[in-house]
Every structure is written in C-alpha cells, then in structure tokens.
C-alpha positions in Angstrom: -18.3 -28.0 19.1 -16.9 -25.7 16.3 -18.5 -25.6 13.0 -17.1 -24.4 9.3 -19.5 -22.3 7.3 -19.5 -21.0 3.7 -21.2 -17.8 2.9 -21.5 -17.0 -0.3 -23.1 -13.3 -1.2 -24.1 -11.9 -4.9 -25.6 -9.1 -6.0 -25.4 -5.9 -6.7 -22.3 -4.1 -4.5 -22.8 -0.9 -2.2 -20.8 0.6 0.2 -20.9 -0.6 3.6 -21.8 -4.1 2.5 -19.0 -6.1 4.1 -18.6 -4.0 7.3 -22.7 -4.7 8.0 -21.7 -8.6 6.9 -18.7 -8.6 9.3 -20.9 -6.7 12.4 -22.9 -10.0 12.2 -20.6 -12.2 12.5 -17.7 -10.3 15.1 -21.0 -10.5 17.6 -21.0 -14.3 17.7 -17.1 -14.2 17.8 -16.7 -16.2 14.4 -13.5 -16.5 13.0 -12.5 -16.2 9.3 -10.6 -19.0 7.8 -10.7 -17.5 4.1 -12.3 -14.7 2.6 -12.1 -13.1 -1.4 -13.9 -10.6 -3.0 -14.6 -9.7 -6.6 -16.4 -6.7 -8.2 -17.7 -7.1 -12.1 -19.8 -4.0 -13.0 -21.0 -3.2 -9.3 -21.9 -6.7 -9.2 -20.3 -8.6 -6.5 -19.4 -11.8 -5.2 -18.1 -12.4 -1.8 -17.5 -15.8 -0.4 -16.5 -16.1 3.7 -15.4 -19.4 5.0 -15.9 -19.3 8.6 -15.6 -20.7 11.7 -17.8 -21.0 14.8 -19.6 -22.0 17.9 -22.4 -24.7 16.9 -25.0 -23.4 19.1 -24.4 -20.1 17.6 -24.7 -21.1 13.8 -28.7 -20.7 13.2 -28.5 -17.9 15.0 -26.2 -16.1 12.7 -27.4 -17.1 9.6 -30.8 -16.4 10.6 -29.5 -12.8 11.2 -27.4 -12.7 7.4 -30.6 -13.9 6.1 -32.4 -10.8 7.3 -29.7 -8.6 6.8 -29.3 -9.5 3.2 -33.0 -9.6 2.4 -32.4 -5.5 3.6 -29.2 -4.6 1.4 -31.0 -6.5 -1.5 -28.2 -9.6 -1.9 -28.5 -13.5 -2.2 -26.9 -15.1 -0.1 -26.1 -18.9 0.5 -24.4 -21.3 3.2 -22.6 -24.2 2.9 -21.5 -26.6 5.5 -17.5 -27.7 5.5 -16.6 -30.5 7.3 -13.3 -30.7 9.5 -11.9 -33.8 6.5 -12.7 -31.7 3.7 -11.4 -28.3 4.9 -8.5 -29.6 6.1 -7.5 -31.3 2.6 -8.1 -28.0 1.3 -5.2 -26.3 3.4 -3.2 -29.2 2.3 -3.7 -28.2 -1.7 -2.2 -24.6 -0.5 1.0 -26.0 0.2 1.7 -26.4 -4.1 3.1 -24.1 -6.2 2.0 -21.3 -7.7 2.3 -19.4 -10.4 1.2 -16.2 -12.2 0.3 -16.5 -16.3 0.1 -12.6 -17.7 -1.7 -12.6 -21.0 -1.6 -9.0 -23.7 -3.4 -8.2 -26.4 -4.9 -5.0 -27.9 -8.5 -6.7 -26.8 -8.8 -10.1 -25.8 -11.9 -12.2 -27.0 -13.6 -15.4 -25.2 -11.8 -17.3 -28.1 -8.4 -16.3 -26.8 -9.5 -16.2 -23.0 -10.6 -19.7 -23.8 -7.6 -21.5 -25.6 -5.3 -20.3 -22.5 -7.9 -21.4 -20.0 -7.6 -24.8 -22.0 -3.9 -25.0 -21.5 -3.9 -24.1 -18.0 -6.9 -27.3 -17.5 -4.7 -29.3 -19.4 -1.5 -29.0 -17.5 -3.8 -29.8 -14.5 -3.6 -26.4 -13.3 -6.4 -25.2 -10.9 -7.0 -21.5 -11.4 -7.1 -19.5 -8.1 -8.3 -15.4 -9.4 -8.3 -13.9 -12.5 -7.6 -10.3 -12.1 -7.4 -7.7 -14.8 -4.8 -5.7 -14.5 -5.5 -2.8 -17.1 -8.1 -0.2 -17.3 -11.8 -0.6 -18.7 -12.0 -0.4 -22.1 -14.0 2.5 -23.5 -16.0 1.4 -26.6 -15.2 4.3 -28.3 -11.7 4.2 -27.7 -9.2 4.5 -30.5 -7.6 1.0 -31.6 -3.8 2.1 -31.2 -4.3 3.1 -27.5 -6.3 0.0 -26.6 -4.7 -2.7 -24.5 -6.7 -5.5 -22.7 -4.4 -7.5 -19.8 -5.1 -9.9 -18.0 -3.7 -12.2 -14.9 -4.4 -16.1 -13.7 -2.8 -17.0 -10.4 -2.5 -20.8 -10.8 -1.7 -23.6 -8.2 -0.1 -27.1 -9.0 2.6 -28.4 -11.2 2.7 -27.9 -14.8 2.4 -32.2 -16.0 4.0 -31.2 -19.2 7.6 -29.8 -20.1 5.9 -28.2 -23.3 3.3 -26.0 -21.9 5.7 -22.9 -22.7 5.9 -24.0 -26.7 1.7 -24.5 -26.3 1.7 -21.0 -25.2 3.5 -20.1 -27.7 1.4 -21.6 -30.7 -1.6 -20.1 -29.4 0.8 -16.6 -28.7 1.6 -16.7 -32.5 -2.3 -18.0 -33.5 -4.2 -15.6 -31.8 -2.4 -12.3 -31.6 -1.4 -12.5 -27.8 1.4 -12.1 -25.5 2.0 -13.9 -22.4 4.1 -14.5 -19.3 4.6 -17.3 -17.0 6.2 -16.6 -14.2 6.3 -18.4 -10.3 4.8 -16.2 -7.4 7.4 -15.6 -5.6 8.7 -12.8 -3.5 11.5 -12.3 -6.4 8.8 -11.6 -8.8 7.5 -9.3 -6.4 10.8 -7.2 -5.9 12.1 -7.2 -9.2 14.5 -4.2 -8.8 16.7 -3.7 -11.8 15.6 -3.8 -15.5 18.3 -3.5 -18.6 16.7 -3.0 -22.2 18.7 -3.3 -25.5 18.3 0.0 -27.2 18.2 -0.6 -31.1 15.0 -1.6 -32.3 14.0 -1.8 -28.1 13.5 1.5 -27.1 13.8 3.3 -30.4 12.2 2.1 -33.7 15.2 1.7 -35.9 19.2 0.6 -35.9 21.8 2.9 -35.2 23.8 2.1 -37.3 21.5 1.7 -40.3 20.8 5.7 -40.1 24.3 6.3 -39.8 25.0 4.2 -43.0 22.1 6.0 -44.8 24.0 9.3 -44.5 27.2 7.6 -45.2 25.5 6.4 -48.4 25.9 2.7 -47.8 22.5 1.9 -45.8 21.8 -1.6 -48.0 25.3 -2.7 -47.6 24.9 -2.3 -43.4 21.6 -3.0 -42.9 22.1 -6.6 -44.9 24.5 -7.6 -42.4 22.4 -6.0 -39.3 19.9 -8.4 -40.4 22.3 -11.4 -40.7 23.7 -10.8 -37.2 20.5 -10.3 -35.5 19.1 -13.6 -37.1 22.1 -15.4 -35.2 23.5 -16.3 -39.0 26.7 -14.7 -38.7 29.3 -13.4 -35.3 28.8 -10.5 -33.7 31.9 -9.3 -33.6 32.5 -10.0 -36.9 29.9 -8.0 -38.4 30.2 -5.2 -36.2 33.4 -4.6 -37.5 32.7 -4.9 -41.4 29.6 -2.5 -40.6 32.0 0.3 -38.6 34.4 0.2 -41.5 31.7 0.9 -43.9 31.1 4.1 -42.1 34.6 5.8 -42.3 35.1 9.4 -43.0 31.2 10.1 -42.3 31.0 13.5 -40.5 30.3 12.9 -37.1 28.3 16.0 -36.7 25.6 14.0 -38.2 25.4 12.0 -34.8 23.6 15.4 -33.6 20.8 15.3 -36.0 20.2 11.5 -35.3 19.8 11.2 -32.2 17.4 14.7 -31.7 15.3 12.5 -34.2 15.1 9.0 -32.9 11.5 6.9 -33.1 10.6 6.3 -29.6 9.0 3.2 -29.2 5.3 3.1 -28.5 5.1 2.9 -24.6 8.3 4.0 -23.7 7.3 7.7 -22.0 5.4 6.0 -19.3 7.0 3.1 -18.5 10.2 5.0 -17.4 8.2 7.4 -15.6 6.7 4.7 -13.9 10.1 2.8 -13.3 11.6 5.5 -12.2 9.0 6.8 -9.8 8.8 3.3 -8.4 12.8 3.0 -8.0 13.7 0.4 -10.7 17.4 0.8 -11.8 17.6 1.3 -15.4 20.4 0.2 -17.4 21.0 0.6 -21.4 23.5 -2.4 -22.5 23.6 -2.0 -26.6 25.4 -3.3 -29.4 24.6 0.5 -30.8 26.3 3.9 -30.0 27.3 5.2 -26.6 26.1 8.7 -28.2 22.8 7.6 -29.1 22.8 5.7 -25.6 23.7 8.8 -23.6 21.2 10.9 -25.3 18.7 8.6 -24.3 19.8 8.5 -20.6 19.4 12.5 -20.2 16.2 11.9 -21.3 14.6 9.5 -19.1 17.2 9.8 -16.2 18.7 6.3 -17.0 21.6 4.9 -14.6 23.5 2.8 -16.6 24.6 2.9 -20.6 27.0 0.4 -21.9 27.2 0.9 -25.5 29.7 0.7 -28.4 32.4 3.9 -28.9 32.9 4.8 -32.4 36.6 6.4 -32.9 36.5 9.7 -34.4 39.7 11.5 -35.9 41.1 14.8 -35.9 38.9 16.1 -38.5 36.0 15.4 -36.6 35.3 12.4 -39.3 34.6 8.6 -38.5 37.4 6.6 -38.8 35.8 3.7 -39.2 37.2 2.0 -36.2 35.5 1.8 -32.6 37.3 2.5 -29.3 37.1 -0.4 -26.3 35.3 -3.3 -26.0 32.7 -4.7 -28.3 29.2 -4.8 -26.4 28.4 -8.6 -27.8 25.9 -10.6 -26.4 28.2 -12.4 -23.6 29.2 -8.7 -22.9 25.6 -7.9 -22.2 25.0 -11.0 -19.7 28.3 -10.4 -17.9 27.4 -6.7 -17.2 24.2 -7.3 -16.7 25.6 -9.8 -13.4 27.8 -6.6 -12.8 25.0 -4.1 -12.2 23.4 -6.5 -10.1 26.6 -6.8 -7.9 26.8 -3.2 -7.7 23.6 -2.2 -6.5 23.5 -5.2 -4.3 20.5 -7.2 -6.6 20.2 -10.8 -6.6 19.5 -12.2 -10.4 16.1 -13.4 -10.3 15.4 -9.6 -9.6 16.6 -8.4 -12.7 14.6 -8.0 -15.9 16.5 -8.1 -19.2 14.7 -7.1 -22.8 15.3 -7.2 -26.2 15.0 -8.3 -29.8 18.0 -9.5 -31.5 19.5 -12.9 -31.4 22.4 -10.6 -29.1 20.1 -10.2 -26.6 19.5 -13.8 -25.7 22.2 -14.2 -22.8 20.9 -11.2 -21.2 17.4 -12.4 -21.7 18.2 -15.9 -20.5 20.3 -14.7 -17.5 17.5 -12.1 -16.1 15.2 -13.2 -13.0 12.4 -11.7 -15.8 13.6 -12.6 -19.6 11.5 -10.2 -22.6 11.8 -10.8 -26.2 10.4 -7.1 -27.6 8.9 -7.9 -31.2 11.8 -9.9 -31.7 13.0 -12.2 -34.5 11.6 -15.6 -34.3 14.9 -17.2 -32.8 14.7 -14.7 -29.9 11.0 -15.3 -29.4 11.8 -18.9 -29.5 14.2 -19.0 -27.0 12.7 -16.6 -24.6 10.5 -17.3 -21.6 8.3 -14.1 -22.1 7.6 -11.9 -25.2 5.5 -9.0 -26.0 4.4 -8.4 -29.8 0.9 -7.0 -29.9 1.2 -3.8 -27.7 4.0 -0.5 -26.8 7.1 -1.5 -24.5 4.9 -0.4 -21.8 3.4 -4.0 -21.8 6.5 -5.0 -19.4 4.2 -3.2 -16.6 1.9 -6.1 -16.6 4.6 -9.0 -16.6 6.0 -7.0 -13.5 2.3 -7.2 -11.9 1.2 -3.4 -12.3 -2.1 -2.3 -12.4 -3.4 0.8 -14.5 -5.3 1.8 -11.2 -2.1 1.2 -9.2 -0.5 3.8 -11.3 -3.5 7.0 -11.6 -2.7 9.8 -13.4 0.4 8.0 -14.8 -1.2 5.5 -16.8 -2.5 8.1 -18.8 1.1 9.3 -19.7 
C-alpha cells in the first residue's frame, strides 16, 4: 500500500542539501508528487510531497531524521491522505494569474493592502517571487527599485478588483500589473512605445514651437489633445501651422538633445538582445523618430512628416497621413501581421489619451506616467520608477539579465 508524505525542511541553506535529501529518498524508490523551494537570506525552506511504499515510510524518515540532525536542518512530516491530495490536484485545474507590483521600495503597509485585495477577491496565493535585485541600504534613492510578483489561483469574485488596484496604486505610490499565466504572456514578442513624453521627456513639437517662438500657444493645445478634450487631428493641424517658416535646420539641434527617459538604455538593450521587435508609432516627428531608431536599432517608426519648402523652411503643413490614435491601433495589428505575431503577444505603451487604442488593443496594455484618463483606462501603468519597469510586467528578473541590469 502506497503512502503520501510531506517533508517539510528549514534552516539554514548549503550546498548539496537537496541532492543528500533526494539520495535518501531515490533508495526507497519514492516518487515526487510536488516539490518548491525558497531561499530568504541563506535561509531555506523546502517542502517535498511524496509518494511511497508503506513498509518503507519509517524507514526513510528515520534516515531524513538523521541526515538532517547532520546538515543542521528541522525537518517535519506530514501524512496526506489519498481524499485530500486528490482534491488538491483538483484546485490546480483554476486559473491563474500573475499580479506584478513597482515601487521605488515597497513597505509591509503596501505589501499588505495588495495581499488584502488578493484575500478578498478569494484569491489563494501560490509564490511570491521578487523579481529585482537586493537592495543595498546605502543605495542612492533614484536608482532604487523594489518588484515584486504573486502567482495567484482562482477567479477574481469581483468585476472591480482592477479599480481597487488602482486606489491603492494612486494611495500608496505603487505600480502594478495583472495579467493571466499564460503561454502568451510568456512569448510576448513585439512591443510599440509612443515616443513623446514615452521615450523622451518632452513633446516634439513643443521644442519646435519654442524656437518658432510660439511654445504657450502649442503646448496649450498639446495639453488639450492629450487630455482627450479636443480631436486629434484637429489640433495637430492648428499646432503644424503655428510652426510655418521655422528653419528646419533647427530639427538637428533637437533631436542631438532629447531627454531620454529614465530606463530607456537598458531596456532596449535588453529587448533587443532577447529578440523583441520594436516599433515607434507617434503622433510626433518621423525625424525625431528616426533619430531615435539609429540609436537603439529600432525596427519600426511610424511618425508624422512635416512638409518642408524650397528654402529649407517649415511650411507649416505635414506630408501623408496623420498618425492619430486609430492609426496607432491599426498599425500596430499591421506589424503583428507582418512578422507573423498574434495580438496578445504584443505590448503597446504610452501616455496620452492617443495612445489608448494601441494600449487597449495590445496582448500587454502600459499607461507610462500618463494623464489620469489613460491611467484610467488602462489595464497596467507604471508611475513610480524609469521605462525600464516594463521588464518586470514582461516577467524579467534582474539576475536573469547579469551584467545588463546594471546598464
């Protein structure tokens, strides 16, 4: 007759721990039904479910006794009857989902609150991994970021966990993402970022209109359009004309000085190293866009063409199509075609209310310290931390990633 064992070890961890544990019990031919493993500060916990002869049982706990008393671990055993296990298995069968949370550092308090949700929604936590670096205590502030990941089983009970998440996102200075585990999150393979106020620090346009000397005209109606209050289109059009017989010359000088956005620098070498397509789709400048692209190595830039005349000044016009919102979305499905990418393997992020359809047609949907509306309306957001933060929603581990996390 068969019996099911737990063992449960704790204490502190060395190496060859497991292999003398596993000599043990490969001698009495038991077989593993489970096993996990965690390491806090050398101190581990291991817990074994297993399976095995009954006339063999004392015999082999008898023998981890020993062999624990000699490695200097507590260990325990628990017996699992046939009922219970097997109503265990059944609980596998639900879904399951990943919850990312960001912050600079991250507190019991916060830990807590989101731990509250999760309980709440009737959410059984599986692991709780950490998914950046330990934090140095004498680390600068600015460099500091604290991630961490909760792989959940069940069914959310409530339709407004997301805005609960939210509340306590806004409250308590952290970012999160709630995706399901699925192989789609797990082969995300093209990612499309916005590029004004995204991947630089500033609008486009607005620097243009400061040499042009109407900066507070344009950058009033910037911030109308990216609020949602007035059409794209529209406002695009009023903020070209405003920019008419500027040198274009001055295009030069702006891009050479563009704001990078904190993170940026290593999560396209990491992107690209790990052979994500990258695609720019902007409301901005195809020359700005393009300069970009040369930098990081950038596939795809789908950007706005201003018209320049003979005398190599703005005409205040722009050549093509205007790269809207529903522009962004529809090429965003294009790319995909192209390189052969099903949707819920793309990533979209963003800030402005022109980024929404992209965001809501992505596999993976950012907001990027976006307006409220976008944050609103967007599955995931990052605030606290650099554009690098998308590495965690995409599962990456600093230790995964060596000498480039240090980029």
């Amino acid at each position: 007759m068969k019996e099911q064992i737990l063992i449960r070890i704790t204490g502190k961890d060395r190496i060859g721990l497991t292999a003398s544990i596993m000599d043990i019990l490969a001698r009495y031919d038991a077989q593993i039904l489970d096993i996990g493993q965690a390491d806090i500060h050398s101190s581990l916990s291991l817990g074994i479910l297993i399976r095995i002869a009954g006339e063999n049982s004392g015999q082999v706990m008898k023998e981890l006794l020993f062999k624990a008393t000699e490695l200097g671990v507590n260990i325990g055993f628990e017996p699992v009857g046939e009922d219970e296990y097997e109503e265990w298995v059944a609980r596998q069968g639900k879904n399951r989902y990943i919850l990312t949370i960001i912050a600079r550092t991250l507190s019991a308090r916060q830990i807590s609150a989101v731990a509250r949700i999760i309980a709440e929604e009737g959410l059984n936590i599986d692991s709780i991994k950490r998914l950046t670096g330990r934090m140095s205590l004498k680390g600068e502030a600015r460099s500091v970021r604290s991630c961490i990941e909760f792989s959940v089983r069940g069914n959310p009970q409530n339709e407004d966990m997301h805005a609960h998440l939210m509340k306590i996102s806004s409250e308590m200075g952290i970012d999160f993402s709630f995706q399901k585990d699925n192989m789609y999150r797990r082969m995300r393979r093209l990612i499309c970022f916005d590029m004004d106020s995204t991947l630089i620090q500033t609008e486009c346009i607005d620097e243009l209109a400061k040499r042009a000397g109407v900066g507070e005209q344009v950058q009033a109606i910037t911030e109308q359009a990216m609020r949602g209050e007035i059409d794209f289109k529209e406002s695009f059009t009023r903020r070209v004309a405003l920019l008419k017989g500027l040198d274009a010359s001055v295009m030069q000088d702006i891009a050479e000085h563009l704001p990078i956005t904190e993170g940026v620098d290593r999560l396209m070498y990491v992107l690209k190293k790990y052979g994500y397509k990258i695609a720019i789709l902007s409301g901005g400048f195809t020359y700005f866009g393009e300069y970009i692209q040369k930098k990081y190595g950038i596939d795809y830039v789908y950007a706005n063409e201003l018209e320049v005349g003979e005398d190599g000044k703005l005409t205040g016009r722009y050549v093509g199509e205007i790269v809207d919102g529903a522009r962004k979305a529809d090429l965003l499905r294009l790319i995909a075609q192209t390189e052969k990418v099903n949707l819920a393997q793309t990533i979209a992020v963003g800030d402005g209310a022109n980024d929404l359809p992209m965001i809501s047609q992505a596999g993976l949907g950012i907001a990027f310290h976006a307006k409220p509306r976008v944050v609103a309306n967007a599955r995931q957001s990052i605030n606290t931390i650099g554009l690098d933060g998308v590495l965690y929603f995409l599962g990456f581990k600093d230790s995964y990633l060596g000498e480039v996390g240090k980029i």
